[in-house]
Every structure is written in C-alpha cells, then in structure tokens.
C-alpha positions as CSV (number, residue, x, y, z in Angstrom):
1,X,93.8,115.5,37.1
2,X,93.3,113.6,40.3
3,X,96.8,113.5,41.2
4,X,97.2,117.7,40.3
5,X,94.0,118.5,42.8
6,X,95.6,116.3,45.6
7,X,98.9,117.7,45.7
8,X,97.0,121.2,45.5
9,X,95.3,120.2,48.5
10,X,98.3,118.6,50.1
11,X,100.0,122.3,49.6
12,X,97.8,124.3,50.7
13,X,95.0,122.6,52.7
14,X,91.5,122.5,52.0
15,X,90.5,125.9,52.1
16,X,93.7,127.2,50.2
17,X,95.6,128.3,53.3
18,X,98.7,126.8,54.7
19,X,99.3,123.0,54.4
20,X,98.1,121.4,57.5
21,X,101.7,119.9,58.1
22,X,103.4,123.0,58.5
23,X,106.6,123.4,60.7
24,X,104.8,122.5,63.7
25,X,101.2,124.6,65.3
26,X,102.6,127.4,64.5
27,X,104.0,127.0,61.2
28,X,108.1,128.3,60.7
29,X,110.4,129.3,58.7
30,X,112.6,125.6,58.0
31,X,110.1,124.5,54.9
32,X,110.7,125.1,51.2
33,X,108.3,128.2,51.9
34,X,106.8,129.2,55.2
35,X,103.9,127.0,56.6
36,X,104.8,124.7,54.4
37,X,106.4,120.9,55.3
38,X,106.8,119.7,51.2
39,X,106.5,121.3,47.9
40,X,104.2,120.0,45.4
41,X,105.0,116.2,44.7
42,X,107.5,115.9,47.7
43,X,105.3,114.2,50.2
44,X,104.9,111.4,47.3
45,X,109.0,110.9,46.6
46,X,109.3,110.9,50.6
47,X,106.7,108.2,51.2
48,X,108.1,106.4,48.5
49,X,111.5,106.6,49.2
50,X,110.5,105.2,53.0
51,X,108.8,101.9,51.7
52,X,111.8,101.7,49.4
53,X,113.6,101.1,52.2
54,X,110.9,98.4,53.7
55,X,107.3,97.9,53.7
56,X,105.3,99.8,55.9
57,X,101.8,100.3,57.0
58,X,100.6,104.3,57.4
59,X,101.4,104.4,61.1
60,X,104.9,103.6,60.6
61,X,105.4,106.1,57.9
62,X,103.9,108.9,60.3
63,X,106.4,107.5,63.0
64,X,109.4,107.5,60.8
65,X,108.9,110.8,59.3
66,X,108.6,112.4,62.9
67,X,111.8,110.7,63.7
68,X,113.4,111.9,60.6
69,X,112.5,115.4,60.8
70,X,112.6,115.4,64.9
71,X,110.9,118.5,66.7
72,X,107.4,118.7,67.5
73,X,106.1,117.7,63.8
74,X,104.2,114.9,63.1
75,X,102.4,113.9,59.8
76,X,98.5,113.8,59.8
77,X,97.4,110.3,59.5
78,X,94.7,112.1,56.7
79,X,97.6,113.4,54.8
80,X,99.9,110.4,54.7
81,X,97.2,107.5,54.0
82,X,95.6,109.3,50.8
83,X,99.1,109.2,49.6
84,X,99.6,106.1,49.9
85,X,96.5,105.3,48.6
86,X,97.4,107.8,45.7
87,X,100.8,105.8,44.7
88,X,98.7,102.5,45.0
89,X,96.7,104.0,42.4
90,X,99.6,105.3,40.4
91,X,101.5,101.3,40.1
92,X,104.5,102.6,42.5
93,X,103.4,101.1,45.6
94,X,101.0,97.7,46.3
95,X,99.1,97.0,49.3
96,X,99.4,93.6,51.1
97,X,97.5,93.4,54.4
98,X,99.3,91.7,57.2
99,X,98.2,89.2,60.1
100,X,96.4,91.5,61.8
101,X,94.5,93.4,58.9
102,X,96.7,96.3,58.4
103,X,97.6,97.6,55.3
104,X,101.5,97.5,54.0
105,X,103.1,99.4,51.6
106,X,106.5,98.2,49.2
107,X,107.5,99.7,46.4
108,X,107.0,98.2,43.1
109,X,109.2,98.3,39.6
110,X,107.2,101.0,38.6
111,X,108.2,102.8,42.2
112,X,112.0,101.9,42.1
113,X,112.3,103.7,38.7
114,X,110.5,106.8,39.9
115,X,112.5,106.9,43.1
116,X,115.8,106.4,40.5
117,X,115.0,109.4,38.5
118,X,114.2,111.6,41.4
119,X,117.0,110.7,43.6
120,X,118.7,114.2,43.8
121,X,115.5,115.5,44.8
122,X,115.1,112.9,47.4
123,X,118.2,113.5,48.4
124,X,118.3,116.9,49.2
125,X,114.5,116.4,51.3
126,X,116.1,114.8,53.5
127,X,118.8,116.7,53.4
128,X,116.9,119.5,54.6
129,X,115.2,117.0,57.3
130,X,118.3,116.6,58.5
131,X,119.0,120.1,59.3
132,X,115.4,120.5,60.8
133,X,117.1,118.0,63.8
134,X,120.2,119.9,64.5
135,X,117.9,122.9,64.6
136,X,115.6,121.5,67.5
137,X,118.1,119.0,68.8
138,X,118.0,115.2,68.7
139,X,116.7,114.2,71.8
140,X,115.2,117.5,73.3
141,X,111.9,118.2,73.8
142,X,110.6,118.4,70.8
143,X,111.0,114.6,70.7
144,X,108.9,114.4,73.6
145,X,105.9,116.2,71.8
146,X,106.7,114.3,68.8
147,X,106.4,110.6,70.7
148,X,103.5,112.3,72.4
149,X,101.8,113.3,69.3
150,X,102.8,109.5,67.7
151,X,101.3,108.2,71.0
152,X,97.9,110.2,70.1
153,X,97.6,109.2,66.6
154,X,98.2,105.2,67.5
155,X,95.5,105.0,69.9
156,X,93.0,107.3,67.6
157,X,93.8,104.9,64.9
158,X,93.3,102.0,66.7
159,X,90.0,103.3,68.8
160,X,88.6,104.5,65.1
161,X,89.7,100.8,63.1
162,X,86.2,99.0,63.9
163,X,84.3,98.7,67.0
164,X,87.4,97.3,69.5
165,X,86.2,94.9,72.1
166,X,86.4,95.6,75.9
167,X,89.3,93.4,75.9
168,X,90.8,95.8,73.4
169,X,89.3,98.8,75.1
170,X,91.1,97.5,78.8
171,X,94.3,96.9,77.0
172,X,94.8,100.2,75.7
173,X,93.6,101.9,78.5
174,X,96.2,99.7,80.5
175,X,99.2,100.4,78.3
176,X,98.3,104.4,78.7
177,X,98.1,104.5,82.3
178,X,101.4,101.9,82.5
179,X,102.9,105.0,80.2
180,X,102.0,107.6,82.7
181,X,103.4,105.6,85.7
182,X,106.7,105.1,84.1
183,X,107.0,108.7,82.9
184,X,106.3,109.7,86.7
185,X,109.0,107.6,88.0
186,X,111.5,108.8,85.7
C-alpha cells in the first residue's frame, strides 16, 4: 500500500497536480504525458537500472540522470532518495555507507531479476531519454543549467548533512568562488 501511495505522489506531486520533475520549470511536451518526467513505477526501474550498472550514492543518481536526459532537468534530491529508500525497503537495492558516511546503493538478486523482467520497459525510458538530448542538444545550454542546477543541489546537500565546520564552510565557499573565476575567464 506504501509503495501504491508513493508512486501516486511521485506522479502527481503532493497536492495532486503535476509531478514536481516535470520537463523542466515549465513542464513540456517530451514526457509519457505532459508535466510529467516518469509514469507510475518508472522512476523505480530507472534508479534501479543506474546502480545496476554500479553503486551509487543519491547525488550521483541526480547527476547521472541529468546527464542522461540533458536539458535543463534535474531530479529533486526529495524525489530520488525516498526511492531509493523505497527499493531498500523492497530487497532490490542495499545500502552500504562509504568512508565518508554517505549512503551507496547496488543492486541485489532480488533487483537483477526485476531489472531482467522489465528490461523492454527500461529500454525504451531511456530510449526516450535519449531523444530528450537531440531535442535540447548535447552540450547547449541546457547543460549549463543542468550542471548549474547539480552544482546547487551538492552544496545544499552538503550544507544540510550535519552542522559542517568552518573548515568545511571555507572550503566550499572557496570551491564556489574558484567556479565563478574560471567561468569568467572562459
């Protein structure tokens, strides 16, 4: 019942609108229907299918999808992590935390055989990612927003995961400003 009233919300948002990972802002006319980034159950088999190909913490899931589907969207970090969670729950994924404390996601047996049996399916989602890309062009500017939106989400996540340390603090702050300077020169 869970897993029914989270794909419902995954769908259509909280308050039963559009999804909040529509085609971009502005939603578009690319999706399986319009304002809409996945059907019902296809956020799950993507996710899936990306730590089938190697474990990956949340952040790199956000990062590859927006690479994947190229133009200005970007998975919301409150979207992606409950379904991770969600196929954690389920047996098709397991958590490991690394060095640093991060979750990571890999597939388990249970994962593999779900991925196997929905493989088509898989196939022609990123199929359709693919052309989502041609449409905006590899390499235009929607790939700027996109890194600047991946840009965004890192430094949220990492401002929001515990109290950082003025050490932590100055380091990020440093990285952003070396960011600007090098975009300036270009």
């Amino acid at each position: 019942m869970f897993h029914r009233h989270f794909e419902d919300y995954v769908r259509y948002g909280r308050h039963g609108g559009f999804a909040p990972f529509g085609w971009g802002r502005r939603g578009g006319g690319f999706g399986p229907r319009e304002g809409r980034m996945f059907d019902g159950g296809e956020l799950k088999l993507v996710v899936l299918a990306l730590i089938a190909e190697k474990p990956r913490h949340g952040y790199d899931i956000i990062k590859e999808l927006s690479d994947r589907v190229g133009g200005d969207y970007s998975p919301s970090p409150g979207v992606v992590y409950p379904t991770l969670t969600m196929l954690d729950g389920m047996g098709y994924a397991s958590a490991s935390q690394d060095e640093q404390g991060r979750k990571l996601y890999a597939i388990t047996a249970e994962g593999e055989k779900q991925l196997a049996a929905s493989k088509h399916q898989v196939d022609a989602i990123f199929a359709r990612f693919s052309g989502r890309e041609e449409a905006f062009g590899r390499g235009g500017v929607g790939s700027v927003i996109r890194a600047m939106m991946n840009l965004r989400a890192a430094t949220r996540l990492r401002l929001r995961s515990g109290s950082p340390t003025p050490d932590q603090v100055q380091a990020i702050v440093d990285a952003l400003d070396e960011a600007a300077k090098k975009i300036e020169r270009i």
